[in-house]
C-alpha positions as semicolon CSV with decimal commas, in nm:
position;residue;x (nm);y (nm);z (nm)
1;X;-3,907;2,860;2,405
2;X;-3,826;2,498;2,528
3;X;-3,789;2,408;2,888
4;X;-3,480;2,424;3,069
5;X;-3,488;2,053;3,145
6;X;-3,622;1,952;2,759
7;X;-3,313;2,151;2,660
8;X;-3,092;1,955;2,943
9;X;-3,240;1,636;2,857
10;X;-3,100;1,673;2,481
11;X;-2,766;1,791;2,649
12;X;-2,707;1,442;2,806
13;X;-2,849;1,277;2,539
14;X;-2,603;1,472;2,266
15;X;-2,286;1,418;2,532
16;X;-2,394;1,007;2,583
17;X;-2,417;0,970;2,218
18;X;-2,034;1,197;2,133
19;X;-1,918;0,926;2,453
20;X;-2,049;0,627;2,249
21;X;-1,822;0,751;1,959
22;X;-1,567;0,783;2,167
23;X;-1,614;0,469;2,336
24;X;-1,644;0,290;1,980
25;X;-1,325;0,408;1,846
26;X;-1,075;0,191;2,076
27;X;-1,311;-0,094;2,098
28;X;-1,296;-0,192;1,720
29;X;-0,935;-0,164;1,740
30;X;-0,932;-0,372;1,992
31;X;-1,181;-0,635;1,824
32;X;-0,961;-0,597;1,518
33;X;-0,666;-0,712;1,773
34;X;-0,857;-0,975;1,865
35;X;-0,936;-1,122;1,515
36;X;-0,559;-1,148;1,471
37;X;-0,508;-0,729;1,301
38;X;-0,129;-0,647;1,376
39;X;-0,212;-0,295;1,251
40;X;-0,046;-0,019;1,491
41;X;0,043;-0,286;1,725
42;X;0,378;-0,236;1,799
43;X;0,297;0,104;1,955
44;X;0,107;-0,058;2,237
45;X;0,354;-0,350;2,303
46;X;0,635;-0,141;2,356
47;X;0,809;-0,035;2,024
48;X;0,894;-0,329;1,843
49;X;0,698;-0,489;1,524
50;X;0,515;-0,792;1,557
51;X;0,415;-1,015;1,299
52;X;0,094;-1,140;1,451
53;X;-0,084;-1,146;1,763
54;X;-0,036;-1,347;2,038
55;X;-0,256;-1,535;2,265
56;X;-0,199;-1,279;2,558
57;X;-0,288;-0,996;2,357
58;X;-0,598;-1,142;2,175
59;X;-0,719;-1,224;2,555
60;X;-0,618;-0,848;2,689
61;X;-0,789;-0,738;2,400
62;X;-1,069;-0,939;2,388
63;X;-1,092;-0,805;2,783
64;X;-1,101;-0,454;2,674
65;X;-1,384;-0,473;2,402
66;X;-1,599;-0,630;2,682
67;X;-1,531;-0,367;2,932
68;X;-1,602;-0,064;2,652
69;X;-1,881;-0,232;2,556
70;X;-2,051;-0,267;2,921
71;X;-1,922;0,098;2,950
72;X;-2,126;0,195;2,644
73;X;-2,453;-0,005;2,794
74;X;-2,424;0,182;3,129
75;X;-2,371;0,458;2,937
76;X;-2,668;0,436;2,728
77;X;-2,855;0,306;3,033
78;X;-2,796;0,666;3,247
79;X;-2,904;0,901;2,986
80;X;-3,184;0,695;2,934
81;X;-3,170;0,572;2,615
82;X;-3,171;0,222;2,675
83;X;-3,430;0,073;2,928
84;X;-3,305;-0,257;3,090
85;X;-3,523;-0,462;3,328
86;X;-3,263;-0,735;3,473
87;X;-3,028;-0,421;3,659
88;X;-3,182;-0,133;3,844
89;X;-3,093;0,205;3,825
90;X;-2,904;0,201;4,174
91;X;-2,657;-0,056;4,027
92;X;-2,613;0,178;3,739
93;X;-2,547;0,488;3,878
94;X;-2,226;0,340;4,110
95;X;-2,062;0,188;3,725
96;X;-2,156;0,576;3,560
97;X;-1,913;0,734;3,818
């Protein structure tokens, strides 16, 4: 029989990595935005088609893939599957929540 917090450690570890997917999904849309996709783009700019991508959106875009990327790391960071030494935990755990 494991441990309750072995078992609880591969818990968090399981839900951080089903996040990552989830965080991973949007954020190569959004990088395929950004290299100049139109592809389900006129959904998120209010109905009508566009033929390419403007500068606004390829900045907005470019915006988002940063912040769901440092969501991933902090992510990664509080289940403890990625060790950084420049940030301490106490300036992760305030980004997790």
């Amino acid at each position: 029989m494991k441990p309750v917090a072995e078992s609880a450690s591969q818990r968090v570890r399981l839900a951080a990595l089903l996040l990552m997917v989830g965080l991973a999904a949007p954020a190569v849309q959004h990088l395929y935005w950004v290299l100049g996709g139109t592809w389900a783009l006129h959904r998120s700019v209010g109905g009508h088609v566009e033929q390419s991508t403007t500068t606004g959106i390829r900045v907005v875009a470019a915006v988002v893939v940063v912040l769901l990327v440092a969501a991933a790391f902090v992510v990664l960071s509080r289940a403890g599957l990625w060790r950084q030494t420049l940030v301490s935990d106490r300036v992760i755990r305030p980004f997790a929540w």
